[in-house]
C-alpha positions in Angstrom: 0.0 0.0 0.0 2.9 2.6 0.9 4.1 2.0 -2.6 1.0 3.4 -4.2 1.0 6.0 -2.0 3.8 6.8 -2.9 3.4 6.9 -6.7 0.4 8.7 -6.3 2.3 11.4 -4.2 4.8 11.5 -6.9 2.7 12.0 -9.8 0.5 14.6 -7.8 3.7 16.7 -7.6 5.1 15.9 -11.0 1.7 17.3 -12.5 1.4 20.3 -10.3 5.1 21.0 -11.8 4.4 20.9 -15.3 1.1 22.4 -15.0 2.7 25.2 -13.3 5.6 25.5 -15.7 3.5 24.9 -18.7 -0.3 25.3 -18.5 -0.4 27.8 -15.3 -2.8 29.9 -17.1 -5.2 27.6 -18.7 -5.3 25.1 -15.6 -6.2 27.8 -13.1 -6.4 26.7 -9.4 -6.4 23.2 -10.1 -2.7 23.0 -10.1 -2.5 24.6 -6.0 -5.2 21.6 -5.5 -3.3 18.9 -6.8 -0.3 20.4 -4.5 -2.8 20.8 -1.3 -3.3 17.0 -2.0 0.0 15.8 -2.9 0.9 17.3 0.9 -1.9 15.9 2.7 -0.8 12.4 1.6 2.6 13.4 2.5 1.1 14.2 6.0 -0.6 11.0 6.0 2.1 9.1 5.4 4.0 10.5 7.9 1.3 10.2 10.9 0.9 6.2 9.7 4.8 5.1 10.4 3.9 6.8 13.9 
């Protein structure tokens, strides 16, 4: 399970990236949402191995 959280994670940030460097304009807000959630599971994650 932590391994497809993990991908997940990674490919929340990897699209917020390029939607920020590429699309900013046309995407809007939905790149600072996929970031919100990309660090929520990060928070997640974190709280589980305690």
């Amino acid at each position: 399970m932590r391994g497809i959280v993990n991908i997940i994670i990674i490919l929340l940030v990897v699209g917020w990236l390029l939607g920020y460097i590429g699309f900013g304009a046309m995407v809007g807000n939905l790149i600072h949402i996929l970031l919100v959630v990309a660090v929520v599971m990060v928070v997640l994650r974190l709280l589980a191995k305690i």
